[in-house]
Structure formats: structure tokens, C-alpha cells
VEXKOL-693995 format. One line per 5 residues: number of its first residue (from 1); their letters; for each residue y, x, z of C-alpha. Coordinates in steps of 0.2 Angstrom, whole numbers, plus 5000, padded with zeros to 4 digits. Layout:
NUM = a = Y:X:Z  ...
END
This chain:
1 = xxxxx = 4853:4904:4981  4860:4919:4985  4848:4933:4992  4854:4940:5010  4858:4957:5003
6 = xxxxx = 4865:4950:4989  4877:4938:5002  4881:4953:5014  4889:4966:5000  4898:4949:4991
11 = xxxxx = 4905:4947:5011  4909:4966:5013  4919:4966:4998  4930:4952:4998  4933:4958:5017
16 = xxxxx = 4941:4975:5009  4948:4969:4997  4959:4955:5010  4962:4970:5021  4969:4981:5007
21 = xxxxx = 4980:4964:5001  4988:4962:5017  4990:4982:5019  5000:4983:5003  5009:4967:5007
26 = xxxxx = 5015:4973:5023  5021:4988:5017  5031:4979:5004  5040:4968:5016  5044:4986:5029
31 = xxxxx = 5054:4990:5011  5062:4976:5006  5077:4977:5017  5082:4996:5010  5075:4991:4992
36 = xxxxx = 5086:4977:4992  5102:4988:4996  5095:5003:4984  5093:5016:4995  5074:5017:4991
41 = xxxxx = 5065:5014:4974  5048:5017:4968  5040:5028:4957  5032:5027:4940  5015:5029:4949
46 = xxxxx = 5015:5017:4964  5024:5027:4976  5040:5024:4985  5057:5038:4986  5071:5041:4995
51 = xxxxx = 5086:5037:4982  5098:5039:4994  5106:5055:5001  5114:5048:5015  5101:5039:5020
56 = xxxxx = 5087:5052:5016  5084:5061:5036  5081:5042:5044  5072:5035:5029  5059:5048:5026
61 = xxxxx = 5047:5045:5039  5046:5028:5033  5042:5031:5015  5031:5046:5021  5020:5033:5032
66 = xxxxx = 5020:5021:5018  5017:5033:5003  5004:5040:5016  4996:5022:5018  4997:5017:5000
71 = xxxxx = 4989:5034:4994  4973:5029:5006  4974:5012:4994  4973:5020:4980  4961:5034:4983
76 = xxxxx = 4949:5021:4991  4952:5009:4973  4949:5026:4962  4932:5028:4973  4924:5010:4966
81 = x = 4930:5010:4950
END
């Protein structure tokens, strides 16, 4: 049987690692729509870019905020591993 401790730390951690999921997985879907037309992309290391001139003033906050949110991700993984 599992010892309290033991049962709280399993709990805390499949916790983070749903919310990290359905973090990642909502930012996804926020860029699928200007993926999907190519005016954003992503970068060899995770994170997402403006690829489109044009579209580059009304598209930036949103890849800022999403590059912002993923970064958080990916610092918090690098801190466990």
C-alpha cells in the first residue's frame, strides 16, 4: 500500500503535469487558425513566429503571450529534470 506521503507527491504531480497538458493544448488550438493559413509557424526550439509581415503588428501580442506561456512550460520541465 502506498504510504500517505508517497500517495500525496504521486497526486501533486500528475496534477502538473494535466495542468501543463491542457496549457500547451490551449495554446495550440489559439494558433491553429493563423497556422493553418501560414501567417505563424514555429521555431526549431518550441517556440512560435510571426511569418507574416502583414500580419506582424496584430499577431505579436499573441505569439508574445503564447511564447510567454510556453516559455513558463518549459522552464518549470528543465527545473524537474
Amino acid at each position: 500500500m502506498l504510504r500517505p506521503n508517497l500517495f500525496s507527491s504521486l497526486f501533486a504531480a500528475i496534477a502538473l503535469l494535466v495542468a501543463t497538458s491542457a496549457a500547451a493544448l490551449a495554446q495550440s488550438q489559439i494558433l491553429d487558425g493563423p497556422r493553418r493559413v501560414g501567417t505563424i509557424g514555429e521555431r526549431y526550439d518550441g517556440y512560435a513566429v510571426v511569418r507574416s509581415q502583414s500580419e506582424a503588428v496584430t499577431l505579436a501580442p499573441l505569439v508574445g503571450s503564447v511564447n510567454a506561456e510556453r516559455r513558463k512550460i518549459y522552464s518549470e520541465r528543465a527545473h524537474k529534470e
